[in-house]
C-alpha positions in Angstrom: 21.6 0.7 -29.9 21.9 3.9 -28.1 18.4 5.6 -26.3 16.1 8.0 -27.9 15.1 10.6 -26.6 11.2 11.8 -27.0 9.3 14.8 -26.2 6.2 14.0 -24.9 3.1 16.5 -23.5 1.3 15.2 -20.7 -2.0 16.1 -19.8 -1.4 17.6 -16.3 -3.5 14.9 -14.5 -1.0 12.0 -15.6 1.8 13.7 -15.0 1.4 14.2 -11.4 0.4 11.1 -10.9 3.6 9.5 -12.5 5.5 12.0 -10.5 3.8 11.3 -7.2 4.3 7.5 -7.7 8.3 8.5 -8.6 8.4 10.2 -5.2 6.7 7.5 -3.8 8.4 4.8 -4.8 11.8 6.8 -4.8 12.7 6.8 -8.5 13.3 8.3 -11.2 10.4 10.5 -13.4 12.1 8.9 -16.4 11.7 5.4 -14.9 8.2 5.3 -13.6 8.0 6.7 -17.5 9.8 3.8 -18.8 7.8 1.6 -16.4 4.3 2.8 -17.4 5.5 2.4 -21.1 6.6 -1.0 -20.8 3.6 -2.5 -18.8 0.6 0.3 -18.9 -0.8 3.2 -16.9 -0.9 2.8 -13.2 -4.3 1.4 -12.0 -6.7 4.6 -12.5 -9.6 5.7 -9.7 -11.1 7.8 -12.1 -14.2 5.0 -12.9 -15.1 4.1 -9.4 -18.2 6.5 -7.4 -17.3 10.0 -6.9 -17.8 9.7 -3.4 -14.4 6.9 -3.2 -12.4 9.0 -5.6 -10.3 11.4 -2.9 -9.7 8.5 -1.1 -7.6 6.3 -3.9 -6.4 9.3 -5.5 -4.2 10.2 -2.7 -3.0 6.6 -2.9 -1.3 7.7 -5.1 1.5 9.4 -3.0 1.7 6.3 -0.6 4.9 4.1 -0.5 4.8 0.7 -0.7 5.0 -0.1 2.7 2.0 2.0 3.2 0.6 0.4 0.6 1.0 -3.4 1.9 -0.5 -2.0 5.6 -3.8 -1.2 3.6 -4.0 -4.4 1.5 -3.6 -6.6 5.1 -6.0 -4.1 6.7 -9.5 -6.3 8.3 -12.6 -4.9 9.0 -13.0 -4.9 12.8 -15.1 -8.1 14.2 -17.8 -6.1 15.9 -18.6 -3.8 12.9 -18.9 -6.6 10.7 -21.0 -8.5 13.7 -23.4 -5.2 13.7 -23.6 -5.5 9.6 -25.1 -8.9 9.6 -27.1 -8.4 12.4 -28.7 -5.4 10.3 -29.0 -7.1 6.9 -30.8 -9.9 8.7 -33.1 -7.7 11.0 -33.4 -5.5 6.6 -34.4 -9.0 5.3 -37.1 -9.5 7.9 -38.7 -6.6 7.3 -38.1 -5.1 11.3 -35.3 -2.3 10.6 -35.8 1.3 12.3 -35.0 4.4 10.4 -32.0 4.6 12.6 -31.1 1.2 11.7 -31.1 1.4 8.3 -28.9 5.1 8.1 -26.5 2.8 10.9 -26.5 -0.5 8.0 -26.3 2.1 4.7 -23.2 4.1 6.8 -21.6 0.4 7.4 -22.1 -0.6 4.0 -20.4 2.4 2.9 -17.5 2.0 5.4 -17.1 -1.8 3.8 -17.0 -0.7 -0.1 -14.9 2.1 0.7 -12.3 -0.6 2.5 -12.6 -3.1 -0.4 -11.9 -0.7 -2.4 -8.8 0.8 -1.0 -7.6 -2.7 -0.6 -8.3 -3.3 -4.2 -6.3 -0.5 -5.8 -3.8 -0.8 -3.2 -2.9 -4.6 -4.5 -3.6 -3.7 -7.9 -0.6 -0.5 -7.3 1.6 -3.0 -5.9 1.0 -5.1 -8.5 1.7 -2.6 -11.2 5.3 -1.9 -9.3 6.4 -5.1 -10.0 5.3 -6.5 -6.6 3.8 -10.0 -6.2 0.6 -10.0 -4.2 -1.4 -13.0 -3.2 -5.1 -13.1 -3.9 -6.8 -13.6 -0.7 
């Protein structure tokens, strides 16, 4: 059976993020097309906080490679050392106002890293890549 060949209008948003993913992935418009066809949309940002959106959208452009480096990324020992610290000195009541801008900035820094690490695997994933959950 030979191909057909289909006219499609894309709303503008979609279609640079198919065409970043084709650059980014080095292939072909017409097979990240016949990818996202086949198996879905790649994973969307548009649903998470406003505040996390720049930084998955420009996921978008990343390679794999660069992908992989975010989904092995860790959260450095002492930040995470400082965070408990803080939710235990929140839970007993004994928290400065300092302290609790420092544990809200550190929360922030740890959602905004789960999430990149999220949307990273689930890119990888929809590329065909295997990725192990943790």
């Amino acid at each position: 059976m030979l191909p057909e060949t289909v006219t499609l209008h894309l709303p503008e948003a979609l279609y640079r993020r198919l065409a970043n993913t084709a650059r980014a992935t080095q292939r072909s418009l017409a097979d990240v097309l016949l990818h996202a066809v086949r198996v879905g949309s790649p994973p969307t940002w548009e649903d998470v906080p406003p505040e996390f959106q720049p930084d998955l959208a420009q996921m978008d452009r990343l390679g794999d490679d660069e992908l992989w480096n975010i989904v092995h990324l860790q959260e450095a020992e002492a930040g995470v050392s400082r965070y408990d610290e803080l939710l235990e000195r929140n839970q007993a009541g004994s928290l400065t106002d300092a302290e609790r801008v420092e544990l809200n900035n550190l929360r922030g820094a740890a959602d905004r890293l789960m999430l990149r690490k999220a949307h990273a695997a689930a890119m990888l994933r929809w590329r065909g890549h295997i990725v192990p959950m943790p």
